[in-house]
N, C-alpha and C positions, 0 to 999 in steps of 0.2 A: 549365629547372629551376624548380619552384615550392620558396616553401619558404610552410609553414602555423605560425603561431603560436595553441597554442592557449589561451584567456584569460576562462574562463566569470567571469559577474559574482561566484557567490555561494563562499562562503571562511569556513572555520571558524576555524582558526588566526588570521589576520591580517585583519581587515575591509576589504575593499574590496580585499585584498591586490592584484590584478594592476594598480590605480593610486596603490600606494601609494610614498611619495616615495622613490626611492634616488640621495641625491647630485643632485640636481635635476633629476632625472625621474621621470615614473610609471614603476614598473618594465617594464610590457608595452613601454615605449619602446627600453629596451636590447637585446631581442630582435629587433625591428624596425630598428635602425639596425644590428647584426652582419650581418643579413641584406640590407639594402640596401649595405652598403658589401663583400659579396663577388659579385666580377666574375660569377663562373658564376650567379648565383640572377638568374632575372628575372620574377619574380613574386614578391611578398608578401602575403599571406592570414592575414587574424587573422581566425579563429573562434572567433565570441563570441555570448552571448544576451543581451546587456547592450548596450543606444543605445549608454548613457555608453562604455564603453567601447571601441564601433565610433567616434565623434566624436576618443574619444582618439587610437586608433591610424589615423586616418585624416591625423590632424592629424602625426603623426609621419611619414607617407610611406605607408603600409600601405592594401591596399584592403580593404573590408569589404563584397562585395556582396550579401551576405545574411547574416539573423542563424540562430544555430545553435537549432533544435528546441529545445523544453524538456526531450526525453524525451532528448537527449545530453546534457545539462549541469545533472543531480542529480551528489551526491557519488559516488556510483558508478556513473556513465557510465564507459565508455570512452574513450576518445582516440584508439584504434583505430576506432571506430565514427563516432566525430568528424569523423576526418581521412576517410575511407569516404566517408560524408554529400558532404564540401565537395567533394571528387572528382566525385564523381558528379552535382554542382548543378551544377559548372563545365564538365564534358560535355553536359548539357540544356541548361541552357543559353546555352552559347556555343560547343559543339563544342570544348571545349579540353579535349586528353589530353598531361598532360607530357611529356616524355624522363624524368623524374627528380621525387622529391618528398621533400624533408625538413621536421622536424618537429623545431620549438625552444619550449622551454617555459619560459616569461616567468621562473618561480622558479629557474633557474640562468643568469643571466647575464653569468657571464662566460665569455665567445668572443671569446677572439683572430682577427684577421685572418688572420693566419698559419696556425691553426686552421682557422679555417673554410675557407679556402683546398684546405689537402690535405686533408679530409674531404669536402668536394666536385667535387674533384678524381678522388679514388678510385670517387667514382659513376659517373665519364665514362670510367674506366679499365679500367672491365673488371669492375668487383663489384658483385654482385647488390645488397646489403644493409652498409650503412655504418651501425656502431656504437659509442658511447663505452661505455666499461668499467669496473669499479673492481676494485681485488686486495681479498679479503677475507682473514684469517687463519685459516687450517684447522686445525682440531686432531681431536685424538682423541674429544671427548667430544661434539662435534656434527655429525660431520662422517664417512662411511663412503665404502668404496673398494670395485671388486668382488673377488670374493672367488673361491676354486676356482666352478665349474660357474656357477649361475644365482646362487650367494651373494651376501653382501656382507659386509665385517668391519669394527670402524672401525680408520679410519687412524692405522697405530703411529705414523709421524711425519711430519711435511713430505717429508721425500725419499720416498713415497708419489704425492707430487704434484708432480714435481722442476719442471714450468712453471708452477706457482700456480697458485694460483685466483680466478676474479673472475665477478664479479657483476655484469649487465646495470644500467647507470648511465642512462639516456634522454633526462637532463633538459639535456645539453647536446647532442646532436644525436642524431638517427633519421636514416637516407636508404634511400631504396630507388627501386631501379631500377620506374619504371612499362612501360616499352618494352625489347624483346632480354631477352628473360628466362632465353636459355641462356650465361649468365655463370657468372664464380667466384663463391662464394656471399656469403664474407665477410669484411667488411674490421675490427677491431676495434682500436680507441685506448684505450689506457689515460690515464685519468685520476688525475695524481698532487695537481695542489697544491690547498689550501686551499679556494683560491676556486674551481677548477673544482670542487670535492665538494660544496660549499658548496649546500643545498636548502634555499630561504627558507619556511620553512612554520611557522616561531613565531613571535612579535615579536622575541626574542632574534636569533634569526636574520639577522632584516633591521637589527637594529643592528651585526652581526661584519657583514654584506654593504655599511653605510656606510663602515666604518672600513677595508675593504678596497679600496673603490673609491677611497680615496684617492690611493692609492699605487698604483693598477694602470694598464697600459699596455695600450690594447687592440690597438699594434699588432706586440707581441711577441708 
C-alpha cells in the first residue's frame, strides 16, 4: 500500500502554506509521519513541484522521486490527475503497481493511529474505495428529494432523510483499491470532531490547528 501526499509549492490563502510551522513542524510533516507510523502503508510519496519542499519531505522520511509537471499543480489542477501522473511515473519507471493507494492532504492533519489503522485496514478487507465523510444539515430551502415519476420536491423535513446526509470530506484520507477490482464498493467514515473537520486554508485556520495540536493525542 502506497500512500501519496499531495503538497504543490504555490498557495493563495497561507504562503508557503504546506511548510508552514504547526507546533514545530512544517505542516507536510504531519502527513508524512501519520503515514509512516501506520503498519499496512509502505510507501510514502509526497508529490510536489517545489525542491524546497521535496528536501523537506524527504528530510521527514517521505521519498520524492520526481517532481510533479507544472500543468498538475496550478490552482486548478486536479489531484486526481496528480495522484494518475505519480502512478503511472512509478509504473515506467520501476515497474511498481500497488495492492492499494491512499491519498492524505497536508491541510487536514489530524489522523489518529487508530484511524488510520481501520481505514487501511478496510482497503485489505474487501472495499473497493475507502472514504471520510462529513454530515451536512438538510433543510427544505436548499435541499430537494425525488418526488412521484422523474420529479423532485424539496424536502418537508429531515425524516425525508431518516440516515442524513453527508458530504464527501477527502482531506483526511482517499483509499482505493488499485488490484481485485471486483470488491464491495464502499467503505465511508464519518468525521465528527473539530480537529478532524478542521481544513487549514486561512491563516486563522492554522492558528485554531496550533491551539488544537496542543492537546491532541495522535494515538487515540
Amino acid at each position: 500500500m502506497i500512500a501519496f501526499i499531495p503538497a504543490r509549492g504555490g498557495s493563495k490563502g497561507i504562503a508557503g502554506k504546506n511548510l508552514a510551522d504547526l507546533c514545530g513542524k512544517p505542516l507536510v510533516a504531519h502527513s508524512i509521519l501519520a503515514a509512516l507510523q501506520c503498519p499496512l502503508i509502505t510507501r510514502v510519496v509526497v508529490t510536489t513541484d517545489s525542491e524546497e519542499i521535496a528536501e523537506v519531505s524527504r528530510r521527514w522520511g517521505a521519498e520524492t522521486p520526481f517532481l510533479r509537471p507544472a500543468e498538475l499543480a496550478h490552482d486548478t489542477a486536479s489531484i486526481g490527475d496528480a495522484i494518475a501522473h505519480s502512478l503511472e511515473t512509478l509504473r515506467l519507471q520501476e515497474g511498481y503497481v500497488p495492492e492499494a493507494c491512499i491519498t492524505l492532504y497536508p491541510t487536514h492533519p489530524f489522523r489518529t493511529r487508530k484511524l488510520m489503522h481501520e481505514l487501511t485496514s478496510m482497503l485489505l478487507a474487501g472495499y473497493r474505495h475507502v472514504r471520510t465523510v462529513r454530515r451536512i444539515i438538510a433543510d427544505d430551502f436548499s435541499h430537494f428529494v425525488a418526488g412521484p415519476g422523474k420529479g423532485v420536491r424539496p424536502m418537508a423535513n429531515r425524516g425525508d432523510l431518516p440516515g442524513g446526509v453527508f458530504l464527501r470530506n477527502y482531506g483526511i484520507f482517499v483509499g482505493d483499491r488499485c488490484l481485485d477490482p471486483c470488491m464491495k464498493e464502499h467503505y465511508l467514515h464519518q468525521l465528527q470532531t473539530e480537529a478532524e473537520l478542521l481544513d487549514i486554508d486561512e491563516p486563522q485556520h492554522l492558528i485554531r490547528a496550533n491551539e488544537l495540536m496542543v492537546n491532541w493525542d495522535p494515538k487515540e
